[in-house]
N, C-alpha and C positions, 0 to 999 in steps of 0.2 A: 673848743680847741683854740687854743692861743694863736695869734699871727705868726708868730715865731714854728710853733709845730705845725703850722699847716703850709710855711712854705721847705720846710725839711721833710715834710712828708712829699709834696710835689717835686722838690729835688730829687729825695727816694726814688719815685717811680718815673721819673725821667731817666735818669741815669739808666736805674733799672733796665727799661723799656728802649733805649737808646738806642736808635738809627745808625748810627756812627760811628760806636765803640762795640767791638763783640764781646759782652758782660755775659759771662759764663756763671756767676753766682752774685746775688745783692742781697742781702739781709744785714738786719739789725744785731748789732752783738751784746747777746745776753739780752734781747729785749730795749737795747737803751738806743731812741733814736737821736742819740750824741754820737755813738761811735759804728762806724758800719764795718763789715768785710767785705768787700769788692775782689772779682778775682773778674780779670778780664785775659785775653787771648791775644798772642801777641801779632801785629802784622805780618800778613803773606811775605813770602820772600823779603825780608828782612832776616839779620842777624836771631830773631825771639818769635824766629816762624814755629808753632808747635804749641811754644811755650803757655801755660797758665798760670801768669803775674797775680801774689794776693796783696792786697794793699788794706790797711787800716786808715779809714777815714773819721778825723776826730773834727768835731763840733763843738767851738767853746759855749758859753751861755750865752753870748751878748751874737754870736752868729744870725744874720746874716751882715753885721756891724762889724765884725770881727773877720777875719779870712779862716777856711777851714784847714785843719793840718794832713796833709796826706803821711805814712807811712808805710813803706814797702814790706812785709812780712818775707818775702821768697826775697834771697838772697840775689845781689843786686850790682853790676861793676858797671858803673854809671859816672861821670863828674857830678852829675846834678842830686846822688841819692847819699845823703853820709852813710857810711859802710856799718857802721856801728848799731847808731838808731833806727835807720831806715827812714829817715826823714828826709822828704820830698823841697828842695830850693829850687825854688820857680818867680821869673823875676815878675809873672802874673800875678803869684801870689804875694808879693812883697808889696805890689802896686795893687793891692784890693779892690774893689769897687762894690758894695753891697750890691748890684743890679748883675753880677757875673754869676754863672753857672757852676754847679760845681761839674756836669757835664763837660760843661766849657775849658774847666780845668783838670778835665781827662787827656779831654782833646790835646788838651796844649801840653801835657806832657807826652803825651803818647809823638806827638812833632820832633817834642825833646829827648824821646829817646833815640828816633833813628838821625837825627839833627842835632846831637851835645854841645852843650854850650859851657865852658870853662867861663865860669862866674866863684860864686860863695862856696870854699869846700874844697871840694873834688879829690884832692889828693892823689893818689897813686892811677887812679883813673882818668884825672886831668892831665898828669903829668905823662903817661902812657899813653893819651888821644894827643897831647900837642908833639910828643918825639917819633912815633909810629901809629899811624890810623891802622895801617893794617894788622899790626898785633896786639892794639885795641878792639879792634872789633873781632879778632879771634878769641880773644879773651871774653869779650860779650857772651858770644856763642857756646863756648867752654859752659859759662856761668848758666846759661837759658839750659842746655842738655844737663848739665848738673843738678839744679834745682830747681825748673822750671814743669818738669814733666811729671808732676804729682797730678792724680785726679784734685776736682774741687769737693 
């Protein structure tokens, strides 16, 4: 096994197995350890308490040289998630560092969801969290009981 697929596999089963984040499902999609399904659980008493977020985790070749792409599958009213693609802007992930987790950048978005940060994006979600927080984050919640509540 290559360097490369033996530390995407220990990513795998980190994530997986993970202390920190409640990962309700982790496997390989289609067999291909480039692109995962991750569906984790969203935090207790938060706006996405219930909720089971699935996310697509993509791996380019040159990974762990590369930063990984996260994408959101469940429907998402976020600044930090484009609405369209489900692609995850995370200023962690813009600043790379081959030695980071992709654990690490669970974490750090799961920070960024109950802590949004109007950076790259955002649109109607940004512009909704900077004029009313609180009919932003009822809009969150709308979005979590709406699409959130499918089994894995």
């Amino acid at each position: 096994m290559s360097n490369r697929n033996e530390r995407i596999m220990e990513e795998f089963n980190k994530l997986k197995n993970s202390k920190c984040i409640t990962i309700a499902k982790c496997e390989f999609m289609n067999g291909d350890i480039n692109n995962w399904l991750v569906a984790f659980e969203g935090s207790p008493c938060s706006k996405y308490e219930d909720g089971i977020f699935k996310v697509k985790v993509h791996l380019p070749s040159n990974f762990p040289n590369e930063r990984p792409y996260l994408y959101f599958i469940t429907k998402m009213f976020h600044p930090n998630i484009n609405p369209e693609s489900g692609l995850v802007s995370l200023n962690l992930m813009y600043e790379w560092i081959p030695t980071r987790t992709i654990e690490q950048v669970f974490f750090g978005f799961l920070e960024v969801m109950e802590n949004p940060k109007v950076g790259r994006g955002g649109g109607e979600a940004a512009k909704l969290l900077a004029e009313d927080k609180a009919k932003f984050w009822d809009k969150v919640r709308n979005y979590t009981l709406q699409f959130a509540m499918e089994d894995v």
